[in-house]
C-alpha positions in Angstrom: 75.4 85.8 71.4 73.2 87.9 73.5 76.0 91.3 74.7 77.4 91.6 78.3 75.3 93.1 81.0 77.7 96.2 81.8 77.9 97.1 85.6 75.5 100.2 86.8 77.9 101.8 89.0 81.5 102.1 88.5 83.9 103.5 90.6 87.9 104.7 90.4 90.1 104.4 93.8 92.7 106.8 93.6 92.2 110.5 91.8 95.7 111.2 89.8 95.9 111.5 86.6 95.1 108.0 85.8 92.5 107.1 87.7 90.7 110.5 86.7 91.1 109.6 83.3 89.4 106.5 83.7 86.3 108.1 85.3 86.2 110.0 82.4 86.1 107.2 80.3 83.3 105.8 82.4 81.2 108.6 82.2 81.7 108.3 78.8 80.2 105.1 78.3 77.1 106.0 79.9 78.1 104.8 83.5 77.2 106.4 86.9 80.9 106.8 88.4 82.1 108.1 91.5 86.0 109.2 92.0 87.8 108.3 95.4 90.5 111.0 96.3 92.6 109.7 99.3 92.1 113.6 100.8 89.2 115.5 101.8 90.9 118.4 100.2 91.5 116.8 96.9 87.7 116.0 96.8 86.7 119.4 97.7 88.4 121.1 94.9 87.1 118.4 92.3 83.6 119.3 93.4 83.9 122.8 93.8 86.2 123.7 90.7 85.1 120.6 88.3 89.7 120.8 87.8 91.9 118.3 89.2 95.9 119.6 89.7 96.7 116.4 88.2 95.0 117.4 84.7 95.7 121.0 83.8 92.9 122.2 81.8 90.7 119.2 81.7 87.3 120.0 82.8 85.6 117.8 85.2 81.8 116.9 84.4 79.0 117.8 87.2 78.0 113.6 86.8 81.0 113.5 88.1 80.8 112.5 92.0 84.2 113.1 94.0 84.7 111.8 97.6 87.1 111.2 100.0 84.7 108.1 102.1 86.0 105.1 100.9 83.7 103.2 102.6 80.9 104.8 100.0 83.2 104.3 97.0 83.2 100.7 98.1 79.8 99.9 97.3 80.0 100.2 94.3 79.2 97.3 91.3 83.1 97.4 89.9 85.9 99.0 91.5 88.4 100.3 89.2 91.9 100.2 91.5 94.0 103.5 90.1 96.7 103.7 93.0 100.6 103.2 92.8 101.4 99.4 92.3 104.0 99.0 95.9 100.8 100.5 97.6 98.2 98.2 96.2 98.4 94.7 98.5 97.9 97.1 101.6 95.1 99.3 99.9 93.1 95.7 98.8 93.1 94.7 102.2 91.7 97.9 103.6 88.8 97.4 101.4 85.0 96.3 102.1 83.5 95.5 99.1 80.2 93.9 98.9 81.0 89.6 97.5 82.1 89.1 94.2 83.0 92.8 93.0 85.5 92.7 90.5 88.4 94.4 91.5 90.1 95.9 88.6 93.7 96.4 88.8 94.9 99.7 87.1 98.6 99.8 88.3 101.7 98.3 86.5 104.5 97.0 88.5 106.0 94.0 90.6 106.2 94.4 94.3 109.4 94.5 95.7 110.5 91.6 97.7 107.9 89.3 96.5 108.1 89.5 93.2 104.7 88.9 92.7 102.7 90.6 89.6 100.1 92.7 90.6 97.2 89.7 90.3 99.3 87.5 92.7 99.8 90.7 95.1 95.5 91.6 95.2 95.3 87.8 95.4 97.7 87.5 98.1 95.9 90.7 100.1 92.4 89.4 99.6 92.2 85.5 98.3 87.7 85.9 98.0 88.6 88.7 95.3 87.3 88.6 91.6 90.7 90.1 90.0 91.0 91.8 87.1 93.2 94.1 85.1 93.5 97.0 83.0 96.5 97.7 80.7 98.0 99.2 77.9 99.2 101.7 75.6 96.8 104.7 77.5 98.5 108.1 78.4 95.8 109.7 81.1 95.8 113.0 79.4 94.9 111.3 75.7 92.1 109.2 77.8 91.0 112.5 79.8 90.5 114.5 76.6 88.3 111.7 74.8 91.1 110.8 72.1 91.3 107.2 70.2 92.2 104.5 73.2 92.3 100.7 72.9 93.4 99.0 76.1 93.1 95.4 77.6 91.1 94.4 80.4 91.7 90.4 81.2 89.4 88.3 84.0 87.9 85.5 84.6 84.5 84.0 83.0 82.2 86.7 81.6 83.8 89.4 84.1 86.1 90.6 81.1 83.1 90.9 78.9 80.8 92.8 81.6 84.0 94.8 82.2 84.4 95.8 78.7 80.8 96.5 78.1 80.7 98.9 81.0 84.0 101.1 79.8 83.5 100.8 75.6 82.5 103.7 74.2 83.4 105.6 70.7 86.8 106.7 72.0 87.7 104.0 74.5 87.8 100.7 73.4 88.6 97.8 75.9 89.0 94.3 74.3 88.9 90.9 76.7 91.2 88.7 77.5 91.8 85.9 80.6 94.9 85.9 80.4 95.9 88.0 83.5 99.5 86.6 83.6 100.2 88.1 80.2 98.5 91.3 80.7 100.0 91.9 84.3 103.6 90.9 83.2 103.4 93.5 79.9 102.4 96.1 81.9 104.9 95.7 84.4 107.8 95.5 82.4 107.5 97.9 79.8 108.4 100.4 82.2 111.8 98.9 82.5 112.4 98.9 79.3 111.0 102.3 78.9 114.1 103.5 80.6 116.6 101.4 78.6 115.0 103.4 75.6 115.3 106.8 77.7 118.7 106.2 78.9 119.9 105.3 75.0 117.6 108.9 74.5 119.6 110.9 77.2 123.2 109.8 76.2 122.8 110.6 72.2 123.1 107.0 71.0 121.1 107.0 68.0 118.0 105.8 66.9 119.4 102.6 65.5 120.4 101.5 69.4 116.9 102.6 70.0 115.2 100.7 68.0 117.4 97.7 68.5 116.9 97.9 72.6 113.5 98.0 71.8 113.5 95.1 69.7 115.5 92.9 72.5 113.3 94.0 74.9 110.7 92.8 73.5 112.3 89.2 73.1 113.3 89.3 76.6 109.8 89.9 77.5 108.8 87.0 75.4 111.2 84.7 77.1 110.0 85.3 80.6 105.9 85.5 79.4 106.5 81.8 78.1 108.5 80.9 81.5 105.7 81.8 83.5 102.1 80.7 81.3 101.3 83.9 79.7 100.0 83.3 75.8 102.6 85.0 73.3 99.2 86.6 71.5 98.9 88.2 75.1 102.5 89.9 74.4 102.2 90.8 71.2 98.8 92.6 71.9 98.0 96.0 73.1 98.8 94.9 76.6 102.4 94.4 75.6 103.7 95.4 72.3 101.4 98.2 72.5 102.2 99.5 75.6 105.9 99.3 75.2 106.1 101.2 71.9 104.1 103.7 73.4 105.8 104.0 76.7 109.6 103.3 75.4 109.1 105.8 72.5 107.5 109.2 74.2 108.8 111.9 76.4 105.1 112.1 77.4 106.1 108.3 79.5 107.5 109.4 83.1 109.8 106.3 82.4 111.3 106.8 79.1 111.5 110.6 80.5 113.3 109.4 83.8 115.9 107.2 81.5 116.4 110.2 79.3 117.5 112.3 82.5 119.2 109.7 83.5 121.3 108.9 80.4 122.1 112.8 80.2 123.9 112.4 83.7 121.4 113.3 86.4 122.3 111.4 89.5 119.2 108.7 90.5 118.8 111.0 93.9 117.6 113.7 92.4 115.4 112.1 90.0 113.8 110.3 92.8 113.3 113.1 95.2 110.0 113.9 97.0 108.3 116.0 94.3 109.2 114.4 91.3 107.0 112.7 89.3 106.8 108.1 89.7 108.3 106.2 87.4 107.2 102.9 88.6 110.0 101.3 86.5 112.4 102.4 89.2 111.1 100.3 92.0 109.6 97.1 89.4 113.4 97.2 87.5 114.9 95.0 90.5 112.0 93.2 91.2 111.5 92.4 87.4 115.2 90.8 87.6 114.1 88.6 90.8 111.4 87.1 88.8 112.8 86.3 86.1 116.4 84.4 87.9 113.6 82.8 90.0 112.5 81.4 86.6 115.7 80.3 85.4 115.3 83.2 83.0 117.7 85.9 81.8 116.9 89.4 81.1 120.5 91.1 80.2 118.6 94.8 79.8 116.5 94.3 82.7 119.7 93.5 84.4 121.3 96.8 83.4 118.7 98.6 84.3 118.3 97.3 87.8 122.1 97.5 87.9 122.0 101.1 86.9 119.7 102.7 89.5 121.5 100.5 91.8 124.7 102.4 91.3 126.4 99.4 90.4 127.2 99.6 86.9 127.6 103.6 85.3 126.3 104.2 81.8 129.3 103.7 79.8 130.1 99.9 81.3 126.2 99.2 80.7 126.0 100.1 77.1 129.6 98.1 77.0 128.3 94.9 78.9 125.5 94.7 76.3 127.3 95.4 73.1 130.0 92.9 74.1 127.9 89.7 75.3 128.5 86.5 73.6 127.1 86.5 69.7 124.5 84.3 69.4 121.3 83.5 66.7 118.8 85.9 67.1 
């Protein structure tokens, strides 16, 4: 089978930590890549100082190209889509990329109110896209300093393949998939579960509780994959298992951090005030629970979750409601 034509240009929309991390990886597999900062300033210091504030001590290469004209980013053959998932229907539409450019979704959530995975909301924003997604287990600074990384990248027809021939390289390894249910749902919520884990962290409950929440996450992401098409080879992949070990298991994850705090008794206020760093799990946790009831699915520590940050339920009552539900078959 003759290999994938990789795409000549690549180019990363948005210039935190992630998305700089993935021009990294770019450069590193040999493609010309160009970095979109949403600020003139941000741009500036990238060219000037070859540093980004968002990676401390990370040096930036000269093939590097940072701007803030979106319109030139644009043009390019693939457009990697790094910016915060409840932004990323609004930022699809502003776009004015040449036909058939795959889009490449880098963010992990469900927007609020619609429910809709990230593929339905760049669908939704622009129906002539070619979408596709990046996920799994990938901390940006591990990626930025050229350490072992597997992810997924799941499209449509050979766009996967062209995708993962453009990004491979000795230290970043992208396998395909077309399954962009799966690999959109996994990503999303793991960061829900990544605060269960942090919250059973921050109130000193042992790393059996851990390791059990982790376990029924899991199931209840299984449950809600099959309710709406995604393949359970999809779940138990890099995309899901992988990324929810990773993320539910680390106080490098912003979400297992954020439950941690939580679970020690900071106030949900305070740990979202301007400043602090996203936990996407916050916003996805109720939306998550939408979803699924939509489905005719339940997800008990989704539920608590979403309850939790709510205000509705404290932390005592939430490991109570769990530990106390009807015994059943595992």
């Amino acid at each position: 089978m003759a290999e994938a034509a990789p795409y000549s240009r690549i180019a990363v929309l948005g210039a935190g930590a992630w998305g700089t991390a993935l021009a990294l990886a770019a450069l590193a597999a040999g493609r010309e890549t160009i970095l979109w900062a949403r600020g003139a300033a941000l741009a500036d210091t990238i060219r000037a100082t070859r540093t980004t504030p968002f990676l401390p001590g990370i040096a930036l290469p000269d093939a590097l190209h940072a701007t803030s004209d979106l319109s030139e980013a644009a043009q390019a053959a693939a457009l990697l889509l790094a910016v915060p998932a409840q932004v990323l229907g609004a930022f699809a539409a502003a776009l004015a990329p040449a036909p058939g450019t795959p889009l490449v979704i880098c963010a992990k959530g469900i927007e609020q109110g619609t429910g809709r995975l990230m593929d339905e909301v760049l669908l939704a924003a622009r129906p002539d896209a070619v979408p596709a997604i990046l996920s799994g287990p990938s901390f940006a600074r591990d990626v930025a300093r050229g350490l072992p990384t597997a992810v997924t990248i799941a499209a449509k027809g050979d766009v996967a393949a062209r995708l993962q021939a453009s990004l491979s390289s000795p230290s970043f390894r992208p396998y395909a998939s077309d399954d962009l249910t799966g690999v959109a749902l996994g990503g999303a919520a793991k960061n829900v579960y990544a605060i269960a884990c942090g919250v059973v962290e921050g109130m000193g409950l042992g790393e059996n509780a851990r390791a059990a929440l982790l376990a029924r996450s899991f199931a209840e992401l299984g449950r809600l994959g099959e309710a709406l098409g995604a393949r359970r080879d999809t779940l138990m992949g890099l995309s899901g298992l992988g990324d929810l070990v990773l993320s539910a298991t680390s106080r490098s994850s912003r979400n297992f951090s954020f439950g941690a705090d939580l679970g020690a008794g900071r106030p949900v206020a305070e740990l979202c005030a301007p400043g602090t760093p996203l936990a996407e799990g916050v916003a996805t946790a109720p939306a998550l629970v939408a979803r699924a009831r939509a489905a005719g699915v339940e997800l008990p520590i989704a539920e608590a979750v979403a309850d939790l940050l709510a205000g509705t339920l404290s932390l005592g009552e939430a490991v109570m409601r769990l530990m106390t539900r009807r015994l059943r078959t595992e």
